[in-house]
C-alpha positions in Angstrom: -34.5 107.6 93.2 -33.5 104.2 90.6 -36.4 103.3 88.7 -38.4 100.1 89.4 -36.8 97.1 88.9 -38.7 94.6 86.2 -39.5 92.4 89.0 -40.9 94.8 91.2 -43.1 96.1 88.4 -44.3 92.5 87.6 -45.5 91.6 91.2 -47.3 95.1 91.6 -49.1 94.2 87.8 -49.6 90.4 90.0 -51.1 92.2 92.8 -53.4 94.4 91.0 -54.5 91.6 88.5 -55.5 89.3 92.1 -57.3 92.5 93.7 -59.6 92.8 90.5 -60.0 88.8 90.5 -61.4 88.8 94.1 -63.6 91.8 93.3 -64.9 89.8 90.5 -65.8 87.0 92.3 -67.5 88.6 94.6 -69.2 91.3 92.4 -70.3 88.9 89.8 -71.5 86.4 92.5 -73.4 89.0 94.7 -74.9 91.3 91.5 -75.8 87.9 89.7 -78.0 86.7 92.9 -79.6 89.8 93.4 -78.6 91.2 96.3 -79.0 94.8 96.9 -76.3 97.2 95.3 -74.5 93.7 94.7 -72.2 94.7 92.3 -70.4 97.4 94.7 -71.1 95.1 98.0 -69.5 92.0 96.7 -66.8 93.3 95.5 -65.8 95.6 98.5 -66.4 92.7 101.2 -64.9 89.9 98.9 -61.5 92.0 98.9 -61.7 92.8 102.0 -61.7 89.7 103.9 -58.5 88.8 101.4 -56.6 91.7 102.3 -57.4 90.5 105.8 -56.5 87.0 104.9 -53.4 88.6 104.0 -53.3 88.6 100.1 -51.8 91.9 99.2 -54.9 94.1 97.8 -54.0 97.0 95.9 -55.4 100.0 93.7 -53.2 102.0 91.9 -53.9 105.7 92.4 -54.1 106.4 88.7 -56.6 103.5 88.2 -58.8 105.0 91.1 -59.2 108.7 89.4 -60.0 107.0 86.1 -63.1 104.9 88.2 -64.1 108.6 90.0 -64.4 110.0 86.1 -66.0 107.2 84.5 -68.7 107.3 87.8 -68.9 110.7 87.5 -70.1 110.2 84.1 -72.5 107.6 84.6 -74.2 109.8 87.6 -74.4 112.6 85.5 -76.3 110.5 83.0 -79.4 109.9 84.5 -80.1 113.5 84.7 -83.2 115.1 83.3 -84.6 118.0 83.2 -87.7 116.6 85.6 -84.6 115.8 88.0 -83.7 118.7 88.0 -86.8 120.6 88.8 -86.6 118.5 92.2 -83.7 120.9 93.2 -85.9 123.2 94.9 -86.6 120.7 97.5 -83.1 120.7 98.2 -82.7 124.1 100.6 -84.2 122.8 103.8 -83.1 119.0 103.2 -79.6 120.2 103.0 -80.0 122.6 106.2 -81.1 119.2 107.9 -78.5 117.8 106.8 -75.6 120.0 108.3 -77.4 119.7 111.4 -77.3 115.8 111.2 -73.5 115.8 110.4 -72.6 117.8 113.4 -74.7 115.7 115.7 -73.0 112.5 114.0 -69.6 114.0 115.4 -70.9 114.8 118.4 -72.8 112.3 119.2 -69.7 109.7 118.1 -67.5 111.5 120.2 -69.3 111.2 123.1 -69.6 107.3 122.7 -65.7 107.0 122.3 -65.0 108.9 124.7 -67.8 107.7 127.0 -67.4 103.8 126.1 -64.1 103.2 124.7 -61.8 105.7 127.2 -60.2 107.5 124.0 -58.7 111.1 123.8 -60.6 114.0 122.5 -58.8 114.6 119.8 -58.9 110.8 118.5 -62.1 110.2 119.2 -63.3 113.4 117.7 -61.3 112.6 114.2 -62.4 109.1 114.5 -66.0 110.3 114.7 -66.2 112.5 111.6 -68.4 112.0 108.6 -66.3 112.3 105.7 -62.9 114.3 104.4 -61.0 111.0 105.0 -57.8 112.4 103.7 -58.0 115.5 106.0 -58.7 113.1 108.8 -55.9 111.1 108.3 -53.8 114.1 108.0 -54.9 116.3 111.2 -54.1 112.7 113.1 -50.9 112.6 112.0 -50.1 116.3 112.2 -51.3 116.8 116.2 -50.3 113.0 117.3 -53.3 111.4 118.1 -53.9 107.7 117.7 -53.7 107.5 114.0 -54.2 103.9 113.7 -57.6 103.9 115.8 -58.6 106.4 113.1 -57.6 105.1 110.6 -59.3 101.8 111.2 -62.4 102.6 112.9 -63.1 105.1 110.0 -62.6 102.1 107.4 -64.8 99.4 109.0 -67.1 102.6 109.2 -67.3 103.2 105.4 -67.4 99.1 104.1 -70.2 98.9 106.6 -72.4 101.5 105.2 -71.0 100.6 101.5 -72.1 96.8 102.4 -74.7 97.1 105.4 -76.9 100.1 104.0 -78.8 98.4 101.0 -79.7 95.4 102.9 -81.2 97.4 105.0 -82.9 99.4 102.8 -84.3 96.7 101.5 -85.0 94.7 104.6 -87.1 97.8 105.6 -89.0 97.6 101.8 -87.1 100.8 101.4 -86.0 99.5 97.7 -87.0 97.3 95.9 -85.2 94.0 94.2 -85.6 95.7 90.6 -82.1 98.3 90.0 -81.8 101.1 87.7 -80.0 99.6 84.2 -76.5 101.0 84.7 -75.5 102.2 81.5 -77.2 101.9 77.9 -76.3 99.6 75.2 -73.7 100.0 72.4 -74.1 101.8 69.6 -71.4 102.4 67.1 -73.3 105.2 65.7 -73.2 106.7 69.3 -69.3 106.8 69.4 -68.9 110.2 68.1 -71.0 111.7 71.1 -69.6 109.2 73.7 -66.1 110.7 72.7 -67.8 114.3 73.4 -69.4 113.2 76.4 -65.6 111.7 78.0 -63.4 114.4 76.7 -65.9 117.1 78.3 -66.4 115.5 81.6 -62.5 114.8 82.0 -61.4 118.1 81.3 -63.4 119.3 83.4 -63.1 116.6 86.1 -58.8 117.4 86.0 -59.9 121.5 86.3 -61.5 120.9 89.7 -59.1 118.1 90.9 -56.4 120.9 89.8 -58.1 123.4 92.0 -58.5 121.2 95.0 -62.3 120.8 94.7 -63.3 118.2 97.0 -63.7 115.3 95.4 -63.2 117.3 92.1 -62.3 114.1 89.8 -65.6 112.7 90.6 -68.1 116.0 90.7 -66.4 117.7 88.2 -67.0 114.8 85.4 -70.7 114.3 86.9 -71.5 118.2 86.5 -70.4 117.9 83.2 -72.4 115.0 82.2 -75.6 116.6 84.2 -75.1 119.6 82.2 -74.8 118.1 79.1 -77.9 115.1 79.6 -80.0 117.2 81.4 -80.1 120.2 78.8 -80.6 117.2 75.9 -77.5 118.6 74.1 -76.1 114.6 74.7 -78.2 111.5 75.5 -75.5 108.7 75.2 -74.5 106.8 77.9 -71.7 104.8 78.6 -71.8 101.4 77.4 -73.4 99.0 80.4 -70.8 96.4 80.5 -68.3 99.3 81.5 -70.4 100.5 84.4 -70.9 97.3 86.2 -67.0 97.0 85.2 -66.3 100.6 87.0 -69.1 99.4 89.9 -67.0 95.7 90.8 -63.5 97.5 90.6 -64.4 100.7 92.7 -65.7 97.8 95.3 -62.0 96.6 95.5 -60.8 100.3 96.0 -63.2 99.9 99.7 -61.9 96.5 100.3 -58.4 97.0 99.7 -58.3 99.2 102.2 -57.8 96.5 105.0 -54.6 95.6 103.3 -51.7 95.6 105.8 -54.1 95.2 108.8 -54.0 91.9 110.8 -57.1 90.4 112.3 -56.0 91.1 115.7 -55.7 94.6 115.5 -58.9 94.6 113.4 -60.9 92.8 116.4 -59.4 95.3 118.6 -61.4 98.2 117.3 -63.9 96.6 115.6 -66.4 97.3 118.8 -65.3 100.9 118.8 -66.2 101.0 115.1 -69.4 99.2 115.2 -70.7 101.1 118.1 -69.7 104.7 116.0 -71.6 103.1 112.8 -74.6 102.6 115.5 -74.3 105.9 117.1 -74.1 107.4 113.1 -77.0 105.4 112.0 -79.4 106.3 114.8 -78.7 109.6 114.1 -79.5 109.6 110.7 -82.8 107.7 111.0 -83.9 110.2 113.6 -83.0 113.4 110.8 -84.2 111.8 107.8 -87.7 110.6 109.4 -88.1 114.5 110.9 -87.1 115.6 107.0 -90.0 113.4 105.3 -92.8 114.4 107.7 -92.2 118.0 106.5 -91.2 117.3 102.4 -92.4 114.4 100.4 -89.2 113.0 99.6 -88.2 108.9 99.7 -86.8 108.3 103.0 -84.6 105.5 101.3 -83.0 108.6 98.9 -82.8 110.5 102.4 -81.0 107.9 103.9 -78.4 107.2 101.3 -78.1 111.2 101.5 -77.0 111.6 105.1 -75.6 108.6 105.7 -71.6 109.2 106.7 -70.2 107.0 103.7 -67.6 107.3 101.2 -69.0 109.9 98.6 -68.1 107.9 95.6 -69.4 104.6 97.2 -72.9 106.6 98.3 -73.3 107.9 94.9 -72.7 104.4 93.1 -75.7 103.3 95.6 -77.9 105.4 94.7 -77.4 104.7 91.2 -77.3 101.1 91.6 -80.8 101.4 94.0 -82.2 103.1 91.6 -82.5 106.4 93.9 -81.8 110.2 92.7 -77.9 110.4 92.2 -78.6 114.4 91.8 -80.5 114.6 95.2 -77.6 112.1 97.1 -74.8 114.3 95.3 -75.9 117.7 96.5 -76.0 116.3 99.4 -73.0 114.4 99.9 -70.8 117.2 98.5 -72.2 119.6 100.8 -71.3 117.4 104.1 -67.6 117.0 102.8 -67.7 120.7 102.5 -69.2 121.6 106.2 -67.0 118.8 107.3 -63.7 119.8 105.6 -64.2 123.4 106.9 -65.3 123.2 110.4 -62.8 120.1 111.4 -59.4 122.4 111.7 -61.4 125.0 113.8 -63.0 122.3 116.0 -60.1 119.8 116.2 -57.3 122.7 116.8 -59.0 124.0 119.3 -59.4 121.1 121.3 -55.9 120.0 120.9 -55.1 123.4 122.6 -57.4 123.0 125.3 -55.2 119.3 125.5 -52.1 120.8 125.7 -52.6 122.5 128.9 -50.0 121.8 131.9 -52.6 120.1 133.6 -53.5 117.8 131.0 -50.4 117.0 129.8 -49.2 116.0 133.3 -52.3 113.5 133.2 -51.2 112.4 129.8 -47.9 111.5 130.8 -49.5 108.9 133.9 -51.1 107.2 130.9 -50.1 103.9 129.6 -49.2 104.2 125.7 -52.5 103.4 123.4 -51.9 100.1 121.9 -51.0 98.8 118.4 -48.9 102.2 119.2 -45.9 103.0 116.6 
């Protein structure tokens, strides 16, 4: 394969340097007025609506790993030995959990399937919480409609990323005052911040090496827990480079509407709000059943079960000023149940598709649209 041209490699640097200057925009302009998780939420809905307006967004892949290590990091940060004392809470808020996440799917694949006329198998990948990748994959692998899923999934994730801390704090779940992201610089500090990188990226690249889900971005935050909450390291990284990490991870979620036109966007936007509905009332109905048993905040609850992007729901609850430790356990054990069960669930029902009956039925049908 020839190398690159120089022009080529110019526009992607053009693209990239536009991508971070919408997410600036709308990072700076929504963190400096306040508004809930506003660094994140800016940026992601900022970039969005340009990739929509068709400016072409981009992330490179390398640039995204470094922002799941350096969040990592900062997660891990916050960690204390009182925080993690609060693990034994954790047994029966987790069982809840699994129990939310596979009525999320079920209760999202009834609603497409019910409401919107799709196939099982689309409707089913469509409708679950998490493993995005995997998703994507499976869609592509037994032919389902992998540009419903691909979409409705998206819209899914930037509305909880955008939607969720409005809420929250509509409902006087939060408050207006956020955790300080970071701590200040110190030059005498430099010697431990070097400890505290080269530690959490050498372990962040073990677990991404041995396919831990979202290994990059757990791997680095174990680390850093380890090290912050044992008080073997209390430096954190420098403040200005967390909000810097929060606004450009925000155009990683925006710039995923890049190369989708607003007509096919308005085509599946009912099917995705009415999955981010069906998800939500879901969630409220688990998390209020969790708190009447444990004393737990039902805002760190909701961040907890809602069906977002891991690294997006983690950068909330920092940025909300929630427990990160509480929301990660949690959010790493959905991708797991979710990443596990999926194959089983989705094979099977692809079988059952297969059938001579149902595949003479198939055939009558009219070809999805927005079809390749």
């Amino acid at each position: 394969m020839p190398a690159p041209s120089l022009f080529t490699r110019l526009s992607g640097f053009r693209d990239v340097a536009e991508t971070l200057a919408f997410a600036a925009a709308g990072g700076l302009t929504f963190g400096l007025l306040g508004m809930p998780a506003g660094y994140l939420s800016g940026s992601i809905l900022v970039v969005g609506i340009a990739a929509l307006a068709g400016r072409p967004m981009r992330i490179p892949l390398r640039t995204v790993q470094v922002l799941q290590v350096l969040i990592g990091i900062t997660l891990g940060a916050v960690v204390t030995p009182e925080t993690l004392r609060g693990i034994a809470t954790y047994p029966l808020s987790i069982g809840v959990l699994i129990a939310a996440t596979a009525a999320i799917s079920i209760v999202g694949t009834a609603y497409l399937r019910g409401v919107h006329r799709w196939d099982l198998v689309t409707a089913y990948l469509a409708s679950a919480p998490g493993g995005l990748s995997q998703v994507m994959a499976m869609a592509i692998e037994l032919k389902a409609d992998v540009r419903a899923v691909a979409i409705v999934q998206t819209i899914r994730i930037v509305i909880i990323a955008v939607g969720f801390p409005a809420l929250l704090a509509g409902l006087g779940l939060v408050g207006q005052s956020e955790r300080s992201l970071g701590g200040a610089f110190d030059i005498g500090q430099l010697g431990e911040l070097a400890i505290l990188v080269a530690a959490a990226t050498v372990m962040a690249l073990a677990a991404h090496r041995f396919r831990f889900p979202g290994g990059l971005l757990f791997g680095s935050m174990l680390t850093s827990a380890a090290l912050h909450g044992s008080g073997a390291l209390y430096v954190e990284l420098p403040s200005w480079v967390t909000l810097t990490v929060m606004v450009a991870f925000g155009a990683v979620g925006g710039a995923r509407f890049a190369n989708t036109s607003v007509r096919m966007l308005l085509h599946y936007v009912g099917a995705a709000f009415g999955l981010f509905g069906t998800a939500l009332a879901v969630t409220v109905i688990f998390a209020f059943a969790l708190v009447q048993v444990l004393t737990l905040p039902l805002a760190d609850v909701m961040i907890a079960y809602a069906p977002g992007a891991v690294d997006a729901m983690l950068l909330l609850a920092l940025a909300l000023n929630l427990d990160p430790v509480y929301v990660g356990a949690h959010h790493l054990t959905r991708i797991f149940f979710v990443l596990l069960t999926m194959p089983l669930v989705v094979r099977r029902h692809a079988r059952a598709a297969l059938k001579p009956d149902a595949a003479v039925k198939d055939s009558a049908k009219p070809p999805p649209p927005f079809q390749d």
